[in-house]
N, C-alpha and C positions, 0 to 999 in steps of 0.2 A: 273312426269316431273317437275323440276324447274320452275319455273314462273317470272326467273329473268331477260328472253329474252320481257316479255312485257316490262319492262323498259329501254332496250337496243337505249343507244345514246338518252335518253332524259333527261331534264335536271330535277330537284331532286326535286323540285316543280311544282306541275300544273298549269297550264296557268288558269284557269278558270274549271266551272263544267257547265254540263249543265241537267239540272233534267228531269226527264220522266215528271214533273206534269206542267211542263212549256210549252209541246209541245202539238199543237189543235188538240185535237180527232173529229172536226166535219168541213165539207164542204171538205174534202179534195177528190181527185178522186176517182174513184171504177175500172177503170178500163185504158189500157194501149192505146194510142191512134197513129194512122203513124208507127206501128211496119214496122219493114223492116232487113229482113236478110241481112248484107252490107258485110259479107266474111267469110271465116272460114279456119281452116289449121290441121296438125297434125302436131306432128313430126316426121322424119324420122328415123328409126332405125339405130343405131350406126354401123358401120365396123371395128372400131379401137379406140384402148385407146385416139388416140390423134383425133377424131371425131371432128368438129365443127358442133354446133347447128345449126340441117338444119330445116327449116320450109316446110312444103310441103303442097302449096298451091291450090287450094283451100282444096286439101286433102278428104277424106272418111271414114263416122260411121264407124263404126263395125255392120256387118247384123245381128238383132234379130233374134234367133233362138227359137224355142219353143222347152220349155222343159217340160217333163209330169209330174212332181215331183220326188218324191224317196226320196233318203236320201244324207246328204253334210254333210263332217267335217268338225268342226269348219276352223275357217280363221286361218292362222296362222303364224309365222316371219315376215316379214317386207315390210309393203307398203309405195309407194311412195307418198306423200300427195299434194303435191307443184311441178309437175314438171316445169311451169314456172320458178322459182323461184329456182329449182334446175338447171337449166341448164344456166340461165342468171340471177345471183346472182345481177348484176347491172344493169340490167334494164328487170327488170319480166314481164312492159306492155310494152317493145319493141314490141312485136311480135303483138298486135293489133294493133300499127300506121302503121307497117311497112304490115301486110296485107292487110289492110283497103286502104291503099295507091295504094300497086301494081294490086289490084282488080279494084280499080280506073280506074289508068292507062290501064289498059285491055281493061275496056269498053270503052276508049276517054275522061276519065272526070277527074275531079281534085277534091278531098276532102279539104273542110277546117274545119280542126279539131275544131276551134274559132265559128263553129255553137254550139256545143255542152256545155253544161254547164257544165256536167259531167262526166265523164271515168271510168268505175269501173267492177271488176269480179260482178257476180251474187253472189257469195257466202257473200261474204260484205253486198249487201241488205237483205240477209237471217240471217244474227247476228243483222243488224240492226233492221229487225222485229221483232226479237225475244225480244231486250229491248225492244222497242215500245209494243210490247204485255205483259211484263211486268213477261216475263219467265226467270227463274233462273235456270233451266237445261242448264249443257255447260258451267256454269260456267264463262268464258273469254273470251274476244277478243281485240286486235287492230287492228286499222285501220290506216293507215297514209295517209295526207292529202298534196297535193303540187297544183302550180298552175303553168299554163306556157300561159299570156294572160287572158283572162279572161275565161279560161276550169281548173275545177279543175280535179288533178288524185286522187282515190280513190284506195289506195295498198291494197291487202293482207297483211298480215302481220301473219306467223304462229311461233309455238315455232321449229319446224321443219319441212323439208322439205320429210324427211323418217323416218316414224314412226313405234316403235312395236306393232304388234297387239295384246294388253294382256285384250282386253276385247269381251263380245260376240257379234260375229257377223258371217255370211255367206257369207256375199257382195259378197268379191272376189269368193269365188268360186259359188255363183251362176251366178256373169258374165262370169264365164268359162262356164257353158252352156249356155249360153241364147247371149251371145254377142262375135261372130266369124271374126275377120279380114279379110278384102277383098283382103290385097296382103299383103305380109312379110317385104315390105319398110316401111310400119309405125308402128310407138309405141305409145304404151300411148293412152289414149282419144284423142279425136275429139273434137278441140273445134269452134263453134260458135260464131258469133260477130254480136249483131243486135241493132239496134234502134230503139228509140221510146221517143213519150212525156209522160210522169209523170204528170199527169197536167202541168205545166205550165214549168215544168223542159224538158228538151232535153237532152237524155242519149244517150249514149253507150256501150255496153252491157258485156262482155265477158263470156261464161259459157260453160260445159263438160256437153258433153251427151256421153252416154255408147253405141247406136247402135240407128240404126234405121232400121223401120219394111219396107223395100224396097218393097214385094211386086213383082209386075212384071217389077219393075223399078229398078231390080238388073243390078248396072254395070258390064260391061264386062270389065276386066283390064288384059293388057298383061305384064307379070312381064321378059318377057325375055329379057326387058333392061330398066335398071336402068337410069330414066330421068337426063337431065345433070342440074348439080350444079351452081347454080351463087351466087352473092355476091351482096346484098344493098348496093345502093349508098351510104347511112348514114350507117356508124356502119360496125360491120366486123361479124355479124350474115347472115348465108346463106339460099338460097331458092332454092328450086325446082318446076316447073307449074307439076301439076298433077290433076286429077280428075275434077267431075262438080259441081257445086252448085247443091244440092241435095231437092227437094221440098219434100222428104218421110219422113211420119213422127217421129219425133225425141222421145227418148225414153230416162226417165233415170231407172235406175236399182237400187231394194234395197229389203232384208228381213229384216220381224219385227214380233215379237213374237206374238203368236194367244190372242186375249183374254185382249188386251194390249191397244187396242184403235187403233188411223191410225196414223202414224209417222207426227208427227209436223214439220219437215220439208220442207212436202209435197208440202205443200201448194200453202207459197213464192217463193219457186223451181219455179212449174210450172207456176205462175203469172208473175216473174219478168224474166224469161227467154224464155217463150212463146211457152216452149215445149209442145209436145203434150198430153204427157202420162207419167205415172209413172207405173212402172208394180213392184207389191211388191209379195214378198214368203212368202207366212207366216209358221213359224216353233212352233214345239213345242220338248218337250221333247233336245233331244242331234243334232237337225239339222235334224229333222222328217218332212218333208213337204208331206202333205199326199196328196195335189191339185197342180196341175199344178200355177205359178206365176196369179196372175190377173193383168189385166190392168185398170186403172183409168183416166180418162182426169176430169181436173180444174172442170167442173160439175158435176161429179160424188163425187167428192171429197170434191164438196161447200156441199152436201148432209149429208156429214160423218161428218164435221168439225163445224154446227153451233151453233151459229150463225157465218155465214158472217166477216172475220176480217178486216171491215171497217174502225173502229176506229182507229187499230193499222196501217189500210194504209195511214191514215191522219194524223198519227204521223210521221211516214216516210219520211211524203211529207213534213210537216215541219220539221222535224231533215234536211233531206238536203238539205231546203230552207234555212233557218239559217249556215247551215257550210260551202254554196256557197258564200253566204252573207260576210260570216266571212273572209273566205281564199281574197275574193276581197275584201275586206276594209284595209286589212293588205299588207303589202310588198308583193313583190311577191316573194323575194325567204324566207317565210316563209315556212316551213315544222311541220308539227303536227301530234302526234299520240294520236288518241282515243282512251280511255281504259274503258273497262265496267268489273267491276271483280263483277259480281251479285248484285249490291246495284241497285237502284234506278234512278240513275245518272251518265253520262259519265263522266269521267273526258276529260280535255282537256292539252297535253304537248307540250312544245315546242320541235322540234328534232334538234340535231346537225346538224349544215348548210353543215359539211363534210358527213354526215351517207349516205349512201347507198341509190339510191334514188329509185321511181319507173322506171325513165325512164333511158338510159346514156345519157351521155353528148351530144354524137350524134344525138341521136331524139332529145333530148331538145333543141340542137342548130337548128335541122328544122324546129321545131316549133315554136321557139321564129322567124325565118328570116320570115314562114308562117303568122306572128301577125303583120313582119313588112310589108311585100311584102302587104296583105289586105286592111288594114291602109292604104298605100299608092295610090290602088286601090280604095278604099272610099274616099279619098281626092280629089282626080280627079274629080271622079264624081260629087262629089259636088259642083264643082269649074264652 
């Protein structure tokens, strides 16, 4: 694949760099503090070409299923990589204000997004640790950076959004055994949305898990009628109420060849999105899994992985102590994309004030009236 979508809509010189040796390897936190699951959704499965993006809220895993090994062919044609971001090209993290909101609303309460310092997928912290540790597998990444108040949004940013599978892997089809849909209304992953402090940072979370191990806490779902559709008041993206907040624990799914070490993704997965467990297949030969998948949680895995990636968590914690810093010292309708192509150092771009943003114009005008309406509320008080 070209690598001419990291540059897309930025301007032809870097704004600045910013070096892996510049950021503190020491004092920074070890651990995640006030975690809190605040909502989660799926999507619904399509009926028609002319379909609009329904969210189904609060939505349901996929139930782990055990599988006793055997044999998988490779993965193969074409996965979907990005489905945010395939289905709301112009605003990929609509669907975390706009969940986060209506779960709100549920319970009586009102969100103010302006607590939060940060917005961002999980996967973004997991490239982000990977510079901080100082890894050059993977090759690339961006990020793009916006602010609306003083919360910055931290995007995705991939080269596509469905990709070919022309290298080794099982994933998908060992999630065809191990991870079974609970009703035929949803597609895709289940994604989660939690919070928590970072040391001294206030995040918001968004990450995909593959199923979760229910247990005797399997829901009961009646599929013979289809929950009715509504519309957000911002934006012309739709929802449906379904399902409960789910306390079982959350699972993500992955093979990795025997004899290889334990997948360096592992790690940061499970740290910065608070999942439970990681349950890998290990293969050998043509997709030979001679054991049943295992299962790992965060201490089993501090066990495989040390030492302890302490250091690279205090790098972290200042990389996005510094680019909260940066995004609030600059205008606010700045936009920036990060780029790490395996050197050393991020570079930093500025992005076209037209390009494509994280959020649409809809949310961004709720949450700019949200910065005013607060504002205005603090002023009172004071008075």
């Amino acid at each position: 694949m070209s690598c001419a979508w990291l540059f897309e809509n930025l301007r032809v010189e870097p704004y600045g760099t910013l070096p892996l040796s510049n950021l503190n390897a020491k004092g920074g936190p070890s651990k995640l503090k006030d975690f809190r699951q605040v909502s989660s959704y799926n999507w619904a499965k399509s009926e028609s070409d002319d379909h609009k993006p329904t969210m189904v809220i609060p939505g349901y895993p996929k139930e782990f299923v055990y599988w006793n090994g055997g044999h998988l062919p490779p993965d193969s044609g074409q996965m979907i990589y990005d489905l945010n971001h395939l289905l709301l090209p112009d605003g990929p993290m609509d669907p975390v204000f706009e969940a986060v909101k209506l779960t709100a609303q549920d319970a009586g309460q009102e969100v103010n997004f302006q607590e939060y310092d940060i917005i961002t997928d999980c996967i973004n912290l997991r490239k982000i640790f990977a510079f901080c540790k100082g890894e050059d597998e993977g090759g690339v990444f961006r990020v793009d950076l916006e602010r609306v108040g003083r919360m910055v949004i931290a995007n995705r940013v991939e080269g596509a959004d469905v990709i070919t599978i022309d290298f080794d892997s099982f994933d998908e089809n060992m999630k065809k055994q191990c991870a079974k849909p609970l009703t035929p209304i949803l597609d895709g992953p289940h994604y989660q949305i939690v919070s928590y402090k970072f040391g001294d940072i206030n995040m918001l979370v968004r990450f995909e898990t593959d199923c979760a191990n229910y247990g005797d806490q399997r829901p009961v779902i009646d599929d013979s009628k289809r929950p009715e559709v509504n519309t957000f008041s911002y934006g012309s993206l739709a929802y449906m109420k379904m399902g409960q907040p789910t306390s079982a624990p959350l699972i993500s799914l992955t093979t990795f060849p025997q004899r290889r070490g334990f997948p360096s993704f592992a790690w940061p997965l499970l740290f910065f999105s608070g999942m439970q467990n990681m349950v890998v297949g290990w293969w050998q030969g043509n997709g030979d899994f001679e054991k049943p998948p295992a299962s790992y949680n965060l201490q089993e895995i501090n066990k495989l992985v040390k030492p302890i990636p302490y250091v690279s968590l205090s790098k972290v914690h200042d990389f996005l102590n510094k680019m909260i810093k940066f995004m609030r010292s600059n205008k606010e309708d700045l936009k920036i994309g990060l780029l790490w192509k395996g050197n050393q150092f991020i570079e930093i771009y500025e992005k076209a004030s037209a390009a494509h943003s994280a959020i649409s114009e809809n949310v961004r005008q709720y949450l700019k009236n949200q910065v005013v309406r607060y504002a205005q509320t603090e002023e009172t008080k004071n008075k």
